[in-house]
DOLOLUM-312010 format. One line per 8 residues: their letters; for each residue x, y, z of N, C-alpha, C, O. Coordinates in nm, 3 decimals. Layout:
// DOLOLUM-312010
A = X,Y,Z,X,Y,Z,X,Y,Z,X,Y,Z; ...
This chain:
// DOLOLUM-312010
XXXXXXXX = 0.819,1.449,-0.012,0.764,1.415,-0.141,0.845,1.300,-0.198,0.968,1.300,-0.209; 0.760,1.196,-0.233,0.853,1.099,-0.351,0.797,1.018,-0.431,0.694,0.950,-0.428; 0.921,1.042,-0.538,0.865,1.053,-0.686,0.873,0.906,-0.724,0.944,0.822,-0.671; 0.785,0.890,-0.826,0.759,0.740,-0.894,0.722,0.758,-1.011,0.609,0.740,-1.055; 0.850,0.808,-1.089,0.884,0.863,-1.225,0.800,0.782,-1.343,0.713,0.829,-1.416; 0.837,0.687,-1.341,0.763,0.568,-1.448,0.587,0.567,-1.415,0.501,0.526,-1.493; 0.569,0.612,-1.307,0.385,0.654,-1.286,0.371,0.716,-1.276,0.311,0.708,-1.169; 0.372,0.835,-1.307,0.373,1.013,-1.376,0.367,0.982,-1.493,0.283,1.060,-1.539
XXXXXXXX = 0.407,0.908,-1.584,0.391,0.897,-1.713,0.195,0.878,-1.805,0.115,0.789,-1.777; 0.176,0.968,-1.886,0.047,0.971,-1.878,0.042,0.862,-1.952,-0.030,0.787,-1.887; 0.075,0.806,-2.050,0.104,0.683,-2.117,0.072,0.559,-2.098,-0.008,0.486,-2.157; 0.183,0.530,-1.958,0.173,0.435,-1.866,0.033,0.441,-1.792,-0.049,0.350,-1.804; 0.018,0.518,-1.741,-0.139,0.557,-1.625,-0.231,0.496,-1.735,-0.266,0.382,-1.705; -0.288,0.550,-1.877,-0.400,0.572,-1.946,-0.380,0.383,-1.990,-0.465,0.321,-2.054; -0.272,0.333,-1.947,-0.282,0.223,-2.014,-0.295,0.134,-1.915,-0.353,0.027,-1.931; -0.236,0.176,-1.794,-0.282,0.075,-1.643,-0.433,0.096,-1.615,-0.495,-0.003,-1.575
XXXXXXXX = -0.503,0.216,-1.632,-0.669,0.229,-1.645,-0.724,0.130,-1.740,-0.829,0.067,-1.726; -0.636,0.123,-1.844,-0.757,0.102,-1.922,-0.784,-0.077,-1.938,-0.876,-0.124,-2.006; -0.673,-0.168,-1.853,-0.643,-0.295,-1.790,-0.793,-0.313,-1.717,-0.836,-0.204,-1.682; -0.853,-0.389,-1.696,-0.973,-0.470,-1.636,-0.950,-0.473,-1.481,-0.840,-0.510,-1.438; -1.038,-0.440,-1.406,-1.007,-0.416,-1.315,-0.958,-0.495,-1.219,-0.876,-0.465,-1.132; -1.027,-0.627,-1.245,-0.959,-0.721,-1.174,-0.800,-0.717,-1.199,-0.744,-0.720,-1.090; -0.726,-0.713,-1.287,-0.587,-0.756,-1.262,-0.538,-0.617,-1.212,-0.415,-0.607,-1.206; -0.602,-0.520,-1.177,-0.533,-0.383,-1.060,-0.575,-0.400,-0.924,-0.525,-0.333,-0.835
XXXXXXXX = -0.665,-0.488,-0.903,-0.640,-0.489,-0.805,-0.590,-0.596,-0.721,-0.569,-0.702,-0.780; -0.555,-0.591,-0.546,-0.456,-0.699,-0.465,-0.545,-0.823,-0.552,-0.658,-0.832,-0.598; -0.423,-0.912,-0.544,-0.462,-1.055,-0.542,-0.402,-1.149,-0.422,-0.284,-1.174,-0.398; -0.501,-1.184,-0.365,-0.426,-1.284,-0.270,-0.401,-1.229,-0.140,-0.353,-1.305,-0.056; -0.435,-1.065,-0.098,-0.396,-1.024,-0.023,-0.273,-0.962,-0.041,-0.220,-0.918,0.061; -0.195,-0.943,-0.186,-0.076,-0.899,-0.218,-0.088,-0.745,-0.287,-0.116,-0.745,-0.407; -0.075,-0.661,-0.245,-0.155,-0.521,-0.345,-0.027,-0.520,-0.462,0.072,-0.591,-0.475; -0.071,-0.423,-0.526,0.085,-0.412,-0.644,0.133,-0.568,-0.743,0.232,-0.598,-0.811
XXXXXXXX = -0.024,-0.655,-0.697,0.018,-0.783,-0.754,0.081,-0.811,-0.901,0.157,-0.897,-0.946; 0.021,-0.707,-0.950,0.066,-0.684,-1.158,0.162,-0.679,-1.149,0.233,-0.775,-1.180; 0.221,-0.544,-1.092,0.371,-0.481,-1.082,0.435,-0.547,-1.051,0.514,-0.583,-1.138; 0.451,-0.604,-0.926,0.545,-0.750,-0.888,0.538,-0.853,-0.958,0.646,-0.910,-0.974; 0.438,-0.907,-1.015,0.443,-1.018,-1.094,0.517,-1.000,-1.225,0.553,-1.093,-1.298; 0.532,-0.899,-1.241,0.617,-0.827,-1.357,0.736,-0.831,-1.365,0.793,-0.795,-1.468; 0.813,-0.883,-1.237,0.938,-0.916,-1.229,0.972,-1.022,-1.177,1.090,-1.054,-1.156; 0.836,-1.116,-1.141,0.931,-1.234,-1.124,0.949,-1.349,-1.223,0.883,-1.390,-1.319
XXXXXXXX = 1.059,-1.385,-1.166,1.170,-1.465,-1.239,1.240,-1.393,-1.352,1.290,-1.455,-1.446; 1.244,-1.273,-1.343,1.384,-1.221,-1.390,1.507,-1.177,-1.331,1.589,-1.104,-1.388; 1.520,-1.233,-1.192,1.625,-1.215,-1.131,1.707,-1.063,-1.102,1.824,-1.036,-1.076; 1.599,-0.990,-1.118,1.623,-0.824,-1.103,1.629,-0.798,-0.902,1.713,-0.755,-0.823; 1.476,-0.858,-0.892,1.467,-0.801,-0.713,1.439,-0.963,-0.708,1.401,-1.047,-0.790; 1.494,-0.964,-0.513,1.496,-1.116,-0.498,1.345,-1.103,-0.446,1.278,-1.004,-0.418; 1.321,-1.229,-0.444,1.190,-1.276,-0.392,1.138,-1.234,-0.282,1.020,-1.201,-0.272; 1.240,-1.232,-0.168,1.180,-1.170,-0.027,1.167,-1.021,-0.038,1.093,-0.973,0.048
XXXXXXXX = 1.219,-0.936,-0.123,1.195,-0.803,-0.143,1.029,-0.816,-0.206,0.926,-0.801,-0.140; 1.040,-0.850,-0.358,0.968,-0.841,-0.428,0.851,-0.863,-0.382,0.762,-0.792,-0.427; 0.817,-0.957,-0.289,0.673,-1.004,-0.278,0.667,-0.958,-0.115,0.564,-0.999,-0.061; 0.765,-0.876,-0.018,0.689,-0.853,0.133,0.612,-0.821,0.158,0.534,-0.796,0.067; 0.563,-0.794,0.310,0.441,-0.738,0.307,0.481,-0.577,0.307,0.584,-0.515,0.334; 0.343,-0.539,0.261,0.357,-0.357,0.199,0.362,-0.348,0.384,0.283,-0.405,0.458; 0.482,-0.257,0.428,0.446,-0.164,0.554,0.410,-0.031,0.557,0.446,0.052,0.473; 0.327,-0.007,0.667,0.304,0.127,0.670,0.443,0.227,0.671,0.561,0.212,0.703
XXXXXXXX = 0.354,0.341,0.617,0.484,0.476,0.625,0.545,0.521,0.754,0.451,0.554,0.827; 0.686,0.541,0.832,0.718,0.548,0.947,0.679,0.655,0.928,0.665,0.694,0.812; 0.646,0.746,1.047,0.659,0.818,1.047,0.724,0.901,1.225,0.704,1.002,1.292; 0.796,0.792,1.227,0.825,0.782,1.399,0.812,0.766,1.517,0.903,0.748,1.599; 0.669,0.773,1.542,0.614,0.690,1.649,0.509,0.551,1.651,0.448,0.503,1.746; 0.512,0.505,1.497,0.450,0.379,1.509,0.595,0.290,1.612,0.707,0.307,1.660; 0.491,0.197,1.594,0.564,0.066,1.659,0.567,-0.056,1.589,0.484,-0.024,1.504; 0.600,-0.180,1.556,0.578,-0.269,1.496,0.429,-0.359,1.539,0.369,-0.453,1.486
XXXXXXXX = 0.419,-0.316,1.601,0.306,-0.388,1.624,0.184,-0.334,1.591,0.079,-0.391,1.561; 0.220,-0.167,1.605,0.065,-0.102,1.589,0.148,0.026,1.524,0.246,0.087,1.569; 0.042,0.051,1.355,0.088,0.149,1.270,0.026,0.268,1.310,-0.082,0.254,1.368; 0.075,0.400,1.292,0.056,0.515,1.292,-0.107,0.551,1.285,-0.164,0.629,1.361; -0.160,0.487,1.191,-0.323,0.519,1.138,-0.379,0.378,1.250,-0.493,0.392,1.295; -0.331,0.299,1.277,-0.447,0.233,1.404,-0.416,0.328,1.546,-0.490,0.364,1.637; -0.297,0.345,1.523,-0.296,0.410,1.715,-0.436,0.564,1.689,-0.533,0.599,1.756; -0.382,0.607,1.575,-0.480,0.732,1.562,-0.617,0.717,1.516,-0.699,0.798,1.559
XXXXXXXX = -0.671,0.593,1.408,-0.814,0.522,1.439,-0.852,0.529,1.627,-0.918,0.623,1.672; -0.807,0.431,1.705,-0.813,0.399,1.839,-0.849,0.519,1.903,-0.966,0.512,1.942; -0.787,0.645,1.934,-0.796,0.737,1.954,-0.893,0.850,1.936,-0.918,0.939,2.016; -0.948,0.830,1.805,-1.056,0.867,1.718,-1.143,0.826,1.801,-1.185,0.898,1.891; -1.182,0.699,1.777,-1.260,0.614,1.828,-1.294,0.619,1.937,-1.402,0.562,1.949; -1.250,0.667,2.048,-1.205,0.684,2.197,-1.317,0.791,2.177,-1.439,0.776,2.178; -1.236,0.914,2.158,-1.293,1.068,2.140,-1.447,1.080,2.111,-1.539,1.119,2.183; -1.447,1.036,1.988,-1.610,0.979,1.931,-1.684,0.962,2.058,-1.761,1.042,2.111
XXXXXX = -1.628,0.782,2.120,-1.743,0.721,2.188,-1.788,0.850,2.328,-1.903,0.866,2.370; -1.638,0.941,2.387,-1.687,0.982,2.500,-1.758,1.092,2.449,-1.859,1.091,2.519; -1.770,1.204,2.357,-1.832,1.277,2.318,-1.970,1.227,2.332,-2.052,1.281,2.407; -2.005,1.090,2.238,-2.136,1.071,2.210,-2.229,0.986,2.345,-2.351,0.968,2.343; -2.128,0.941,2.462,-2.158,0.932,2.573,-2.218,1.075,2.714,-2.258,1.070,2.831; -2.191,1.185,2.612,-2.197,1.278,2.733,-2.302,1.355,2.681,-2.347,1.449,2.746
């Protein structure tokens, strides 16, 4: 479990809803674009933190190349096609 204290707040939530939807969602291909843009140029998180790309959750057998939810899409996918082949 992990917590993201400042978004548990019903306050905060009822007031990030009630923002237009365009500025919640990615811009640019950047998700969390509000939130990050929210700190830059205040010299809090550096730039290469602040703006990386979002990675998937380890969960120990991804790889860098291929995340946890594509190896198991692929697989899916696999299963599916021979089922619906037989």
């Amino acid at each position: 479990l992990e917590l993201r204290v400042p978004f548990l707040d019903h306050r905060f939530t009822a007031y990030y809803l009630s923002l237009p939807e365009k500025m919640r969602t990615p811009k640019d291909g950047v998700e969390k674009h509000l939130l990050r843009d929210s700190f830059k140029g205040q010299n809090l998180i550096p730039d290469e933190i602040l703006w990386r790309r979002k990675e998937a959750f380890s969960d120990g057998v991804m790889s860098e190349k291929k995340s946890w939810y594509t190896c198991l899409e692929e697989h899916l996918d696999s299963v599916v096609w021979i089922n619906l082949a037989t």
